[in-house]
Every structure is written in structure tokens, then in C-alpha cells.
C-alpha positions in Angstrom: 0.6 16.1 -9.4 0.5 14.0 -12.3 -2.2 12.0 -13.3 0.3 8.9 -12.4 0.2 10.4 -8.9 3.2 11.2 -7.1 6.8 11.3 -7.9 9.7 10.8 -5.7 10.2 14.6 -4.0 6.8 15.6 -4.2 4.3 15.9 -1.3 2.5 12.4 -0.4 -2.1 13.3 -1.7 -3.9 13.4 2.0 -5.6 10.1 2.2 -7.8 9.0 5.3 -9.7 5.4 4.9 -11.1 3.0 7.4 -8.4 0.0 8.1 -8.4 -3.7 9.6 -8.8 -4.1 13.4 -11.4 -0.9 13.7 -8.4 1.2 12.8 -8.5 4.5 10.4 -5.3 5.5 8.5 -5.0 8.9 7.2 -1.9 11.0 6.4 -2.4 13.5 9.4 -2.4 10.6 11.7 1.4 9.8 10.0 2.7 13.1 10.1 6.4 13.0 11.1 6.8 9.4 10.9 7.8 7.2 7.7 5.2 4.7 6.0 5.1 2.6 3.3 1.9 2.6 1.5 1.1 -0.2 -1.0 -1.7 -1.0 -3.0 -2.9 -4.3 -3.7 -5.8 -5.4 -6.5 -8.0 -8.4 -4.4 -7.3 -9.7 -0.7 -6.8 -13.0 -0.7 -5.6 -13.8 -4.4 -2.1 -15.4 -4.8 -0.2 -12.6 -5.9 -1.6 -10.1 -2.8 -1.3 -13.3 -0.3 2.3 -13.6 -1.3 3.3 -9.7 -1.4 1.1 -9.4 2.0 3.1 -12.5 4.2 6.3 -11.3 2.6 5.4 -7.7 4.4 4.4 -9.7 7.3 7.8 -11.6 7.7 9.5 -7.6 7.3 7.2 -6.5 9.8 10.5 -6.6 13.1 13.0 -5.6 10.8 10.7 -2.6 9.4 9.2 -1.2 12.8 13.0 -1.8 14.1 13.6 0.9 11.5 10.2 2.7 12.6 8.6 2.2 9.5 4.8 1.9 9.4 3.2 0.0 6.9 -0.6 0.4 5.4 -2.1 -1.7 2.8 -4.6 -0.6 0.6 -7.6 -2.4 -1.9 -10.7 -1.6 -3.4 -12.3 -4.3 -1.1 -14.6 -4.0 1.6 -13.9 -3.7 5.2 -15.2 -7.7 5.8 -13.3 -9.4 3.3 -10.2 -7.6 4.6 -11.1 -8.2 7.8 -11.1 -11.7 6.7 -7.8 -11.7 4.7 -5.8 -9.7 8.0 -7.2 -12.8 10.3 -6.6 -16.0 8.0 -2.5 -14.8 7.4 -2.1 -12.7 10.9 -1.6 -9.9 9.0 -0.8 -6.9 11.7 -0.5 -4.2 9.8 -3.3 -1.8 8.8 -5.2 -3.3 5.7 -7.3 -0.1 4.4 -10.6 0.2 2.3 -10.1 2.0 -0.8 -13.9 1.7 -2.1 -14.8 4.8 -3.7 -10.8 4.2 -5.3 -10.4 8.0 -4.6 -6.8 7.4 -3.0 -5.9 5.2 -5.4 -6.9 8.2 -8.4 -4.9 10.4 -6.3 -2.0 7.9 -6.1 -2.1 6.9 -9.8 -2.6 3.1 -9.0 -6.3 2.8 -10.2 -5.4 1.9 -13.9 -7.0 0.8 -17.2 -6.1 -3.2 -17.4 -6.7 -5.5 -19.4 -7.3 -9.7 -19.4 -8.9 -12.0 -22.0 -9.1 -8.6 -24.5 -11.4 -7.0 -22.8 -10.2 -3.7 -20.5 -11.3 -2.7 -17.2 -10.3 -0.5 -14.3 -8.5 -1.6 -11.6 -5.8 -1.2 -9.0 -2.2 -1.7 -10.2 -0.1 -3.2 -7.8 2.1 -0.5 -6.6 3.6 0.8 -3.5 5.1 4.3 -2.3 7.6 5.3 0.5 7.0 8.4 2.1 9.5 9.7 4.5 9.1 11.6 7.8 8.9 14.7 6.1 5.6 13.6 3.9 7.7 13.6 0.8 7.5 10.2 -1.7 11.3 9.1 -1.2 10.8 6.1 -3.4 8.1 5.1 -6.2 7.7 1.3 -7.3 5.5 0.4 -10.4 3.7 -3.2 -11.3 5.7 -4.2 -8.2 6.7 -8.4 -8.5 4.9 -9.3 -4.7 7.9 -12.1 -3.9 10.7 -9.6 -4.2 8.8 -6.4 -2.7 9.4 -6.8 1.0 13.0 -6.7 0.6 13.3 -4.3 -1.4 11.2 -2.2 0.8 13.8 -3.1 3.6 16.5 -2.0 1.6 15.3 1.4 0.7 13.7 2.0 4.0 16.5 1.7 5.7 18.7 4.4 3.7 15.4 6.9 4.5 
């Protein structure tokens, strides 16, 4: 693994984290099924709102195509909690605290805003297929476009 996580063909890092709804997501719980796995920076901001109701609106067309979907943040359980019930998010929103997925993932980054730099999670998604492989890798991912493009690449798995 490289230290900006996983490329397509290689194995998906293990991951288990407490989720919205009481739920806990891990990659044993996943095994033989596809799943999209995205990371967001803050629930609640613009950018995540947008990128999370997109995902939302794909939610028919991507369980149609049994996909499952898993959001992930730095942020508490409550303010997710919060986040999942004030857009009707239904998909698992998990709790990335200690950022320990997101290391594993390559997503928790070195940014930078106003000159100063800081770590923090870089908006970035991964789809793994059935067979726990990374089938497709998106970067600094645009949150308007993302849910189509997930549809689109999640439907050639």
C-alpha cells in the first residue's frame, strides 16, 4: 500500500467504525458485496451537503445495481447524526475520529487555507467491488458531478 492508500486492483485496508442510525460499518460486514466508500471533510458544509443529497437522489438507481454506499468524516457520531436527519440521508454516515481509515485510505491530507496548513480529510471516494478489490479511485472529487459518476462506473462493476 502506498501512503496515498489504495490503487485500483489492490485489496480495499479493513476498516470498521460506528455509523448513523446505531449502525457499525466494517469491511467484513461487506464481504462479497460492492460499496462505495467516500470521504467527506465537515457534515453539514456546502460542498458535503451537496455531494451527500446528490448520493441521496442515486440512492434507487444504486441499490438497483446492489451497490452499498458508506460515508465517512472526522466528525462525531452527533453531528452526523444530525446531518443524516436534517437531508434524510439513508445511507450509513460513519465516524472517522481517530482518522485511522482515512491514513489507511490516503484521504487524511496536509491542506492548506489563508497560508497556513493543516491536516484534514480530502474529499475522495473509492469503489470496491464484490471481490474487495478498489475497481475505481476518485481524487479531490467535484461533490455536484460525483453521484453520477459513481452511477456510471458502478454500473460497468
Amino acid at each position: 500500500m502506498s501512503e496515498a492508500g489504495p490503487v485500483e486492483g489492490q485489496a480495499a485496508p479493513e476498516f470498521s467504525m460506528p455509523a448513523s442510525g446505531g449502525r457499525t460499518v466494517s469491511l467484513e460486514g461487506l464481504k462479497g458485496k460492492p460499496f462505495l466508500l467516500y470521504f467527506y471533510p465537515k457534515a453539514d458544509t456546502p460542498g458535503c451537503t451537496k455531494q451527500a443529497c446528490g448520493i441521496q437522489e442515486a440512492l434507487p438507481q444504486l441499490g438497483r445495481i446492489g451497490l452499498t454506499v458508506i460515508g465517512v468524516s472526522p466528525d462525531k457520531i452527533p453531528p452526523i447524526e444530525k446531518f443524516a436527519r436534517k437531508f434524510g440521508l439513508e445511507f450509513p454516515l460513519a465516524s472517522d475520529e481517530d482518522h485511522r481509515v482515512a491514513e489507511a485510505y490516503g484521504t487524511w491530507v496536509e491542506k492548506s487555507m489563508y497560508g497556513k496548513t493543516y491536516m484534514g480529510m480530502e474529499r475522495s471516494s473509492f469503489l470496491v467491488g464484490a471481490d474487495g478489490k478498489v475497481a475505481r479511485v476518485w481524487r479531490k472529487v467535484k461533490p455536484e458531478a460525483h453521484a453520477a459518476e459513481v452511477l456510471k462506473a458502478a454500473a460497468a462493476l
